[in-house]
N, CA, C and O of each residue as an XYZ file, in Angstrom:
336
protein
N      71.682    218.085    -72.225
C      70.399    218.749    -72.254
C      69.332    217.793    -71.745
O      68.937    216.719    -72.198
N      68.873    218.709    -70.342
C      67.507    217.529    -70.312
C      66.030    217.954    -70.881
O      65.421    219.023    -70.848
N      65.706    216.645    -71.426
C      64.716    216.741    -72.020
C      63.293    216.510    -70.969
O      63.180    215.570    -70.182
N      62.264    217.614    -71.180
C      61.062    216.902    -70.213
C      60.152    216.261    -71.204
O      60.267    215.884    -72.370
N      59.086    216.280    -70.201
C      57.953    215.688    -71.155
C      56.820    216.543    -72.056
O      55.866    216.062    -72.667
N      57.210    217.941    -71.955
C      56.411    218.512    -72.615
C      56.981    218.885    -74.014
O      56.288    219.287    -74.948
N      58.662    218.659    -74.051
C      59.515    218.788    -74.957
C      58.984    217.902    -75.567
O      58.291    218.187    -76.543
N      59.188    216.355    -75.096
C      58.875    215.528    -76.003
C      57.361    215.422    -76.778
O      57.061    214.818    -77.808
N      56.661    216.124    -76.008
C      55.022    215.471    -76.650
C      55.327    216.753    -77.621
O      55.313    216.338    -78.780
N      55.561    217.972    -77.583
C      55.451    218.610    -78.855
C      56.533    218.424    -79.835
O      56.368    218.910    -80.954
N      57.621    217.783    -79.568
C      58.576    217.116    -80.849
C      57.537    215.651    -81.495
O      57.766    215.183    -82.611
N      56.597    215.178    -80.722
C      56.350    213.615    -81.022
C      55.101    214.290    -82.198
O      54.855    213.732    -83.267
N      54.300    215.795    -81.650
C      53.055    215.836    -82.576
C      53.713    216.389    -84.129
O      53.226    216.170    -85.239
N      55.013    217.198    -83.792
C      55.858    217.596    -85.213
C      56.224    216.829    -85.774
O      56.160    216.977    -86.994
N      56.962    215.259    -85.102
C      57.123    214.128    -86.082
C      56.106    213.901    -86.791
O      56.052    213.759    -88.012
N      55.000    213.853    -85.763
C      53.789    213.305    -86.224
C      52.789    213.825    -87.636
O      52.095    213.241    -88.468
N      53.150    215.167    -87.367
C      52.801    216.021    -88.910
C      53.221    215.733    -90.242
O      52.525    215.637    -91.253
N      55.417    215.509    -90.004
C      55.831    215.000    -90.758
C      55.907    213.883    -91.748
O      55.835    213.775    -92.972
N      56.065    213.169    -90.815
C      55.746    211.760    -91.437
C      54.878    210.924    -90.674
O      54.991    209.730    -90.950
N      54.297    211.124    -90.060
C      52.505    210.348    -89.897
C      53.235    209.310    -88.496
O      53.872    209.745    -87.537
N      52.761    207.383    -88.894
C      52.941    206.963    -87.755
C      53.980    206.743    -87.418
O      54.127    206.335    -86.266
N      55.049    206.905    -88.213
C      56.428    206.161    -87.775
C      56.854    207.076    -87.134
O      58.045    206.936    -86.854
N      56.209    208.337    -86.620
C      56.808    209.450    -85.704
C      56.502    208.398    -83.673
O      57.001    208.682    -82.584
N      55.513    207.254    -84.056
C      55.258    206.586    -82.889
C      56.391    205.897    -82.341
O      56.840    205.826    -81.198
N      56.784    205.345    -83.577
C      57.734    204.358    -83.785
C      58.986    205.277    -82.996
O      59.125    205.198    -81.776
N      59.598    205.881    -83.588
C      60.951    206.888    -83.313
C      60.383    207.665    -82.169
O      61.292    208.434    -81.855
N      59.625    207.820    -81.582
C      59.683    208.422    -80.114
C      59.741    207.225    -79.300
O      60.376    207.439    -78.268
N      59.253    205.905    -79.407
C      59.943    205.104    -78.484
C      60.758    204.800    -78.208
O      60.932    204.261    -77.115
N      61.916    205.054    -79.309
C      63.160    204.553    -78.994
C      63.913    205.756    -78.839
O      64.909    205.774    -79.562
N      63.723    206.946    -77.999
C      64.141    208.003    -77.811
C      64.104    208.192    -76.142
O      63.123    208.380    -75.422
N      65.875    208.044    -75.697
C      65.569    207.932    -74.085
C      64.938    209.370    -73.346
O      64.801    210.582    -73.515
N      64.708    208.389    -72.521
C      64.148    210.160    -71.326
C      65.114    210.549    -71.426
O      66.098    209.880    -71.743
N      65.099    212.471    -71.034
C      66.443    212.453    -70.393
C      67.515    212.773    -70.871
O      68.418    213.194    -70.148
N      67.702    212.598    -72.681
C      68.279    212.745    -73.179
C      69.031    212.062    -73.425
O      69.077    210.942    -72.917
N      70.237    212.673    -74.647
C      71.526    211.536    -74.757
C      72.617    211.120    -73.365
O      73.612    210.399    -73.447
N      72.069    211.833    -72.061
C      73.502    211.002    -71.198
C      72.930    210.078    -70.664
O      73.725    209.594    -69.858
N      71.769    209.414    -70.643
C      71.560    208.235    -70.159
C      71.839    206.811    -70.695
O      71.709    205.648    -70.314
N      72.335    207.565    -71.888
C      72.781    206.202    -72.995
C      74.192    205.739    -72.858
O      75.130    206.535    -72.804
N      74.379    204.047    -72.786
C      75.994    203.888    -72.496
C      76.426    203.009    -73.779
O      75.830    202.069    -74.304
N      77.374    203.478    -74.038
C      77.936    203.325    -75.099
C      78.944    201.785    -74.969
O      79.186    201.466    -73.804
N      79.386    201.070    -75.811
C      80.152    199.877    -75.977
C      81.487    200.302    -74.901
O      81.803    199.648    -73.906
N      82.087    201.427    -75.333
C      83.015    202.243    -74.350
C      83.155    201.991    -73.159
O      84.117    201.518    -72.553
N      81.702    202.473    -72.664
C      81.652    202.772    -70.970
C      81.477    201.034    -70.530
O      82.298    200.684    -69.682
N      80.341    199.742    -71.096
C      80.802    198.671    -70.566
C      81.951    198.133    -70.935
O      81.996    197.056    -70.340
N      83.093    198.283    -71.697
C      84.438    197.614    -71.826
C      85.263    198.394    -70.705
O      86.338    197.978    -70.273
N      84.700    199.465    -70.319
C      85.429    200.144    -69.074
C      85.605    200.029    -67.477
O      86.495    200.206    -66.645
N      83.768    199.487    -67.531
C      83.046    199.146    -66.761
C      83.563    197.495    -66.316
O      83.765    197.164    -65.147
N      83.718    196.600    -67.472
C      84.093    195.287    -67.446
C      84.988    195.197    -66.935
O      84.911    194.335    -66.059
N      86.180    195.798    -67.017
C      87.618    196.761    -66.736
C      87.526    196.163    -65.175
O      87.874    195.107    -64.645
N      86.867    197.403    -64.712
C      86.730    197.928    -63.328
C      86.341    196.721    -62.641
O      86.931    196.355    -61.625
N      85.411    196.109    -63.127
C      84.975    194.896    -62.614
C      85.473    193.585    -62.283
O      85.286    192.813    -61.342
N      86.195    193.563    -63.385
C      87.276    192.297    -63.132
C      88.312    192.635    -61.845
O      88.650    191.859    -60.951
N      88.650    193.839    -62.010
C      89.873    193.856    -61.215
C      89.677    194.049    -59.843
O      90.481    193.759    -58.958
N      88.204    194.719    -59.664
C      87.780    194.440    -58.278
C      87.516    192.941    -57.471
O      87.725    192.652    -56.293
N      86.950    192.081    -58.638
C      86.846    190.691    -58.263
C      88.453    190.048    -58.031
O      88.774    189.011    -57.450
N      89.359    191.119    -58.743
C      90.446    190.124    -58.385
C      91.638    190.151    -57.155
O      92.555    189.496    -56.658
N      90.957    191.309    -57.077
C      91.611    191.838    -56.059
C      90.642    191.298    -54.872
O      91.363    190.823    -53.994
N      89.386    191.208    -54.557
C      88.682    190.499    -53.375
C      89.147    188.852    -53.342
O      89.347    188.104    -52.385
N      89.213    188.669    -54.522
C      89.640    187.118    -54.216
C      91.006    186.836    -54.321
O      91.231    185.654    -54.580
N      92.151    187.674    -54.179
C      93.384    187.735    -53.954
C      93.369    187.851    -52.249
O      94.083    187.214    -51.474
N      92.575    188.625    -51.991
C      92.623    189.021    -50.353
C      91.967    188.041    -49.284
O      92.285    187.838    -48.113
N      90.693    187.363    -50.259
C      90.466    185.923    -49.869
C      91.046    185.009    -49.672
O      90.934    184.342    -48.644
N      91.983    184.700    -50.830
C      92.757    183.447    -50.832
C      94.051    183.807    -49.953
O      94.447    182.958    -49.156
N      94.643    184.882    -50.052
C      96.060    185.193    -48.566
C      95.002    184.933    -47.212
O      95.513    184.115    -46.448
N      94.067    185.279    -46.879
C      93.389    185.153    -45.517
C      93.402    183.581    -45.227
O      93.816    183.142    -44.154
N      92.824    182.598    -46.461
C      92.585    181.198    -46.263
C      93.690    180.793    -45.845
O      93.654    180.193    -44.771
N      95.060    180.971    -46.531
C      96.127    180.562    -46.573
C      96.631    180.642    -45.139
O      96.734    179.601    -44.490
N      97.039    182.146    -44.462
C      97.236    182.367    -43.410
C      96.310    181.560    -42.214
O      97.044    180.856    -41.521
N      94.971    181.504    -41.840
C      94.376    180.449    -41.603
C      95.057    179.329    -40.976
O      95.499    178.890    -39.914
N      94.827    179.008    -42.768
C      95.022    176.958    -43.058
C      96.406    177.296    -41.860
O      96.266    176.843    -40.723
N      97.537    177.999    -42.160
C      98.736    177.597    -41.734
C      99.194    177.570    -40.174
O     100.100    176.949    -39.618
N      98.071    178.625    -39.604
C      97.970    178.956    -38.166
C      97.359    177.345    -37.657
O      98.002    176.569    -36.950
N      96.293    177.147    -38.082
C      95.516    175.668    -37.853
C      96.766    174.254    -38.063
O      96.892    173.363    -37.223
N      97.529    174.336    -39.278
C      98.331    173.301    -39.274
C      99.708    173.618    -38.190
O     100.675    172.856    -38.185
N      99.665    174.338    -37.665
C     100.617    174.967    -36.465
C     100.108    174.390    -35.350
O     100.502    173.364    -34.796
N      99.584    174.807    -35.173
C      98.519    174.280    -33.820
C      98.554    172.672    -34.163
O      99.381    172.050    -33.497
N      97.950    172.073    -34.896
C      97.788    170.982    -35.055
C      98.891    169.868    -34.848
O      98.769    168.731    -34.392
N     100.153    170.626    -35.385
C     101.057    170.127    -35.305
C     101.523    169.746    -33.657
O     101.730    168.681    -33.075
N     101.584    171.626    -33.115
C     101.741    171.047    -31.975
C     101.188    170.556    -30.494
O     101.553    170.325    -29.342
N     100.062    170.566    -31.357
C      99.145    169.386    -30.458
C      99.364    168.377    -30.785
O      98.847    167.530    -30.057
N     100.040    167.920    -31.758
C     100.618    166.320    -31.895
C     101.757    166.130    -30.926
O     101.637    165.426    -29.923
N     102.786    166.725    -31.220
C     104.047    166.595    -30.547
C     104.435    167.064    -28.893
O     105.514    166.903    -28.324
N     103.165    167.698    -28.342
C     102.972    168.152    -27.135
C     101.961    167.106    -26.380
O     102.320    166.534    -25.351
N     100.954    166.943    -26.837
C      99.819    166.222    -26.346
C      99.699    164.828    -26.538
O      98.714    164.228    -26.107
C-alpha cells in the first residue's frame, strides 16, 4: 500500500489528538511509501550473499586472465632467450 502525503498528514493530526506530541515523534520514524521500502536483516544477508559471490567470481576471472598473460610473456621470454 502506498502511502501519500495527505494520508500521512491526516493520520499525523489523529495521532496528534491522541496522544499529543509523541504523535511527532512516531511520524518520523514512519517510511514514505510505506512498509516495502523497508529492508529487513533478511534481504542484507541475501544481498551480502549475492555480493560476495559476484566479487568472487570477477576476481576468479581476473586471476585466470593474469595467469594466462604471465605465461604467454614467460613463453616469449623464454624464447627470446634461446633464439636471440
Amino acid at each position: 500500500m502506498v502511502v501519500n502525503e495527505r494520508d500521512r498528514l491526516k493520520l499525523a493530526h489523529r495521532l496528534q489528538g491522541l496522544i499529543g506530541e509523541e504523535a511527532t515523534i512516531l511520524m518520523e520514524h514512519l517510511p514514505y511509501g510505506g512498509i516495502a521500502g523497508i529492508v529487513s536483516k533478511d534481504d542484507l544477508v541475501l544481498f551480502k550473499a549475492e555480493i560476495r559471490a559476484e566479487i568472487y567470481k570477477a576476481l576468479n576471472s581476473q586471476t585466470l586472465k593474469i595467469i594466462t598473460v604471465m605465461t604467454a610473456l614467460n613463453g616469449l621470454m623464454f624464447a627470446g632467450l634461446k633464439w636471440g
